[in-house]
N, C-alpha and C positions, 0 to 999 in steps of 0.2 A: 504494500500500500504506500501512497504516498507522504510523505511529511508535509505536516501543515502548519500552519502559525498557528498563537494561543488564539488569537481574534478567531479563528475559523476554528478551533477546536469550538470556544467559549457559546457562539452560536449552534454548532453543533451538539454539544452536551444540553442545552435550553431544548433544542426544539427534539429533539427524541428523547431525553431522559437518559443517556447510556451515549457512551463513544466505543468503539471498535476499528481504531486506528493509528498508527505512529506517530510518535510525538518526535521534538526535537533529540532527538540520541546525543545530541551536548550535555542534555541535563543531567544533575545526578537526583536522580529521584527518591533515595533514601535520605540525602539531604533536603531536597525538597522538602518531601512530606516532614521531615521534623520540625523543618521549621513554619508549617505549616499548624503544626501540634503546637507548636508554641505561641505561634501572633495568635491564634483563633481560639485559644481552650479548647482544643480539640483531642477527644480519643477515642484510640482505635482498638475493638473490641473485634477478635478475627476467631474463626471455629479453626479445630484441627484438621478441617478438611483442606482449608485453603492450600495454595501455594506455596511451597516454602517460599521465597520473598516475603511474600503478606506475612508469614507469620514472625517473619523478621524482623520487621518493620512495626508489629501489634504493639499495644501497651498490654493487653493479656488473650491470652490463649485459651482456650478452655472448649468441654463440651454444652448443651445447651442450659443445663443446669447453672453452671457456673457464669456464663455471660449475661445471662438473667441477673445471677444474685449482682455481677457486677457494672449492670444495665442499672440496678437500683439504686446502689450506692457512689455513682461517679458524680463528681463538682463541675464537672467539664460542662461548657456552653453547647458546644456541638459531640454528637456523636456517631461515628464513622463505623458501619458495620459491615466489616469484612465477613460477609455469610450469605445468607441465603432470604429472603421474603418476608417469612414469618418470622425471622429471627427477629430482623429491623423492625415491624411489629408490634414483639414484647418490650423492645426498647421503647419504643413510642409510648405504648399504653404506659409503662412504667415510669417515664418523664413526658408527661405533655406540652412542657413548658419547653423543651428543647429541643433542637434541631437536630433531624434524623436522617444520615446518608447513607445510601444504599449504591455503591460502585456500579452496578448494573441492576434496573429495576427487572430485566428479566431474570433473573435469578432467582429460579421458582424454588418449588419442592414436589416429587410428583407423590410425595406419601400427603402430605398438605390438599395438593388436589385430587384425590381419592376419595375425599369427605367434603361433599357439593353442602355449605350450611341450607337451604333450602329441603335438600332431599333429608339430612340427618336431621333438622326439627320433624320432619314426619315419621323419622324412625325412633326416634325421642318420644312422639307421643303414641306410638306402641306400646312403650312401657312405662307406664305414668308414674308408677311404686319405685322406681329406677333411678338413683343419681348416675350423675356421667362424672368420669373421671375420663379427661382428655391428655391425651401423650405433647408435649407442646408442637411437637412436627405439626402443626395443624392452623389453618387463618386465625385472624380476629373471630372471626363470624362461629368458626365453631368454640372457641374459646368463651363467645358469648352466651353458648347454650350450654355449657359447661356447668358443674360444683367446683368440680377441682383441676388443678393443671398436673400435671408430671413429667418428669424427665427419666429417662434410663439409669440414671443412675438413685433414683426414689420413688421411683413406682412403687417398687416391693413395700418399704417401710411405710409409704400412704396406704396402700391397699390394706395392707397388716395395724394399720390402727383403727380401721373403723371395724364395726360390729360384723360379728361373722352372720348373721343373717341380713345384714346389709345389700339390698339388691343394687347390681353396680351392672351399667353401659360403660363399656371400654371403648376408645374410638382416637385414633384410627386405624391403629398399628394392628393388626389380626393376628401377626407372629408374638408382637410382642407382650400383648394382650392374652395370649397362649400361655405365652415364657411363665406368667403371672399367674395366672389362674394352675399351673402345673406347678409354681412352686409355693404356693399358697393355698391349696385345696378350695379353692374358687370355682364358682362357674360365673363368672361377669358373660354377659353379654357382650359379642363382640361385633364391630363395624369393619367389614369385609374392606380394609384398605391397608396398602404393603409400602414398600421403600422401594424402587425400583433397583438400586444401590445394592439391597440387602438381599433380595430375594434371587438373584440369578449365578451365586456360590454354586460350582459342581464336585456333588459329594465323588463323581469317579475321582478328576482332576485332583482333589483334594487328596484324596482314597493313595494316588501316585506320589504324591509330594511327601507322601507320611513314611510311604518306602523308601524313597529317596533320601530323606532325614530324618529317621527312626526315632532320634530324640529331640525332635523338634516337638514341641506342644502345639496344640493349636488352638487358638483365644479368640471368641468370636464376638461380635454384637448382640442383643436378642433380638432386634429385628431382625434377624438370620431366619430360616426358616427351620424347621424343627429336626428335619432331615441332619441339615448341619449342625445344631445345638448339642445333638445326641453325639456326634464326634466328639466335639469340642472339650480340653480339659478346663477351661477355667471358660466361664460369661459373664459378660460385664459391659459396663457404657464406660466409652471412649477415654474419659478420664480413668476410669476402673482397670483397664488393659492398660493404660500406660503406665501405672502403678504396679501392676499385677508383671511386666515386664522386668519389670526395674528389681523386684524384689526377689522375683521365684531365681532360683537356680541355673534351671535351664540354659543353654546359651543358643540353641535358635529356636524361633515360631514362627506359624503359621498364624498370617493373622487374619482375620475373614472381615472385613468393613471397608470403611474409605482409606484408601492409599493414602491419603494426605496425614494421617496420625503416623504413619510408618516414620516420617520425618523427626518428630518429637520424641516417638524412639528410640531411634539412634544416634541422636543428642544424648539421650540422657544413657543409653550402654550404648558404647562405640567398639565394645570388644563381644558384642551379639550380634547373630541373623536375624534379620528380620525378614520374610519371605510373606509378598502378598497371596491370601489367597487367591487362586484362580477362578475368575466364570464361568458359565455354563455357554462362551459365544469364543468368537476367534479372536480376539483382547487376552492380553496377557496380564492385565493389570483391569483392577475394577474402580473408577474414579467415577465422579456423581458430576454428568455434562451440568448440573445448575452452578453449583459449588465454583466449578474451574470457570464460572463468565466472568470471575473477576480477577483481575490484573492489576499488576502494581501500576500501568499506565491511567486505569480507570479511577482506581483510587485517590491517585495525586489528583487528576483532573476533578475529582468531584469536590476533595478536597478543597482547590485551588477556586470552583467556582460553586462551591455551595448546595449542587444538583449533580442526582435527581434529590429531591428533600422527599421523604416516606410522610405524607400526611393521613389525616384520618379523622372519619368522625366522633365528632365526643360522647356522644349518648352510645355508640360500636365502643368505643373507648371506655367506655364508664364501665359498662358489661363487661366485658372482657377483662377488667384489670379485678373483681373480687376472686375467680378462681383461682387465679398466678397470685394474688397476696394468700390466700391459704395454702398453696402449694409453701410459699417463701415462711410461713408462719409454721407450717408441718414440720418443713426440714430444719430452722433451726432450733425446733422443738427436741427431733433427734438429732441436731448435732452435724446434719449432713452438709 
């Protein structure tokens, strides 16, 4: 693609929301953006899916749990979210009052759009005796039909504090909603929607890598599908594996979710393998197409001009922010 001037960037990032093209390659972009972080109170809050760059360049890293909590508690005037749709989102619902960027607003979720809020109120009023405990992968909109939020790494411990005859809608995650109910003698109700990410691991593929490195473990997500969980020596969300990395013994794994936490891995043990798992397609690697639309190019630019801003309605807003405060009020109840 061509190089362009800021002036034709700056129009361009206005009138679509997103830029997908070269910038001046003079610049130093890590310098940039810091000092970016600094004129504007700005910070950058990035998932471990991103790019390593991005996650270079974050002020924190984390899975969706953790940028949540640290969506809540930031002083910053602006907030840069290196992730994905619904993430930018909880940040908004969480600070109204602040400015909310989103490097590329196509950067969906396709677990997110698997639960239409339209179609899910009507399956909501199927079971009226029913709270809904919602995975946060998921819009405003169904967050607003919500009791509670949850993340992977607290599901378990939210499901486990309310009453065991507590009638519970799970939504979205169907594997992960699974994971729960199998490890909590549950039967929640579950809303038939998956990770496209998570779900297309090949137990053969996988099956070969275990023969090939016999003592390799292998540490999956629980959106994983059940097939692979039954492999799996240790299950956990994304913060939970890279812990679980760090400490076990082992010196290689198999790891089954987004490539992009492989990065923070081997940061943190540089004398371990780390081996993605393989998909059920001709990719040898499985990375989440929403996750990668954003770039350390997109970044600086939205940065640098303020856009695309994640706005949102207030009365959507107002709803959607009591489940994500009982979520935040559960887990530092347990400590999580």
């Amino acid at each position: 693609m061509a190089i362009i001037n800021i002036e034709e960037a700056k129009k361009n990032v206005q009138r679509a929301g997103f830029l997908d093209v070269d910038i001046d390659p003079r610049l130093d972009l890590f310098d940039e953006i810091n000092r970016l972080k600094r004129e504007k109170n700005a910070v950058i809050l990035a998932h471990y899916y991103q790019e390593s760059e991005i996650q270079d360049v974050a002020d924190y890293i984390g899975d969706s749990l953790g940028l949540a909590q640290q969506a809540e508690k930031t002083t910053a005037d602006i907030i840069v979210f290196a992730g994905v749709h619904f993430m930018a989102e909880t940040a908004k619902i969480l600070n109204p009052g602040k400015k909310v960027l989103l490097p590329d607003l196509k950067a969906g979720c396709s677990l997110s759009d698997s639960a239409p809020p339209d179609l899910f109120r009507k399956f909501k009023e199927e079971h009226p005796d029913h709270i809904v405990i919602s995975y946060i992968n998921c819009s405003a909109g169904i967050k607003a039909l919500s009791d509670i939020i949850c993340t992977s790494t607290n599901a378990k411990p939210i499901v486990d504090s309310l009453p065991m005859d507590q009638k519970i809608i799970f939504a979205p995650d169907k594997n992960l909603g699974a994971y729960i109910n199998k490890t909590t003698g549950r039967n929640m109700v579950l809303w038939n929607g998956s990770c496209m990410v998570h779900e297309i691991f090949s137990r053969e593929r996988i099956t070969k890598l275990k023969v090939r490195y016999p003592d390799a473990k292998l540490i999956a997500h629980p959106e994983c599908e059940d097939v692979i969980l039954q492999m799996a020596d240790y299950i956990g969300s994304t913060t939970q594996l890279l812990k679980f990395s760090e400490k076990d013994e082992a010196k290689a794994f198999i790891v089954a979710t987004e490539t992009g936490i492989l990065y923070q891995m081997q940061k943190a043990s540089p004398d371990k393998l780390f081996i993605p798992a393989p998909p059920d397609n001709s990719c040898a690697c499985n990375d989440c197409p929403h996750m990668k639309l954003n770039t350390l190019e997109k970044l600086y630019l939205c940065m640098e001009y303020e856009s695309p801003e994640l706005t949102m309605d207030e009365d959507l807003r107002i709803a959607a922010l009591k489940p994500i405060r009982r979520m935040l009020e559960i887990s530092a109840s347990l400590g999580l």
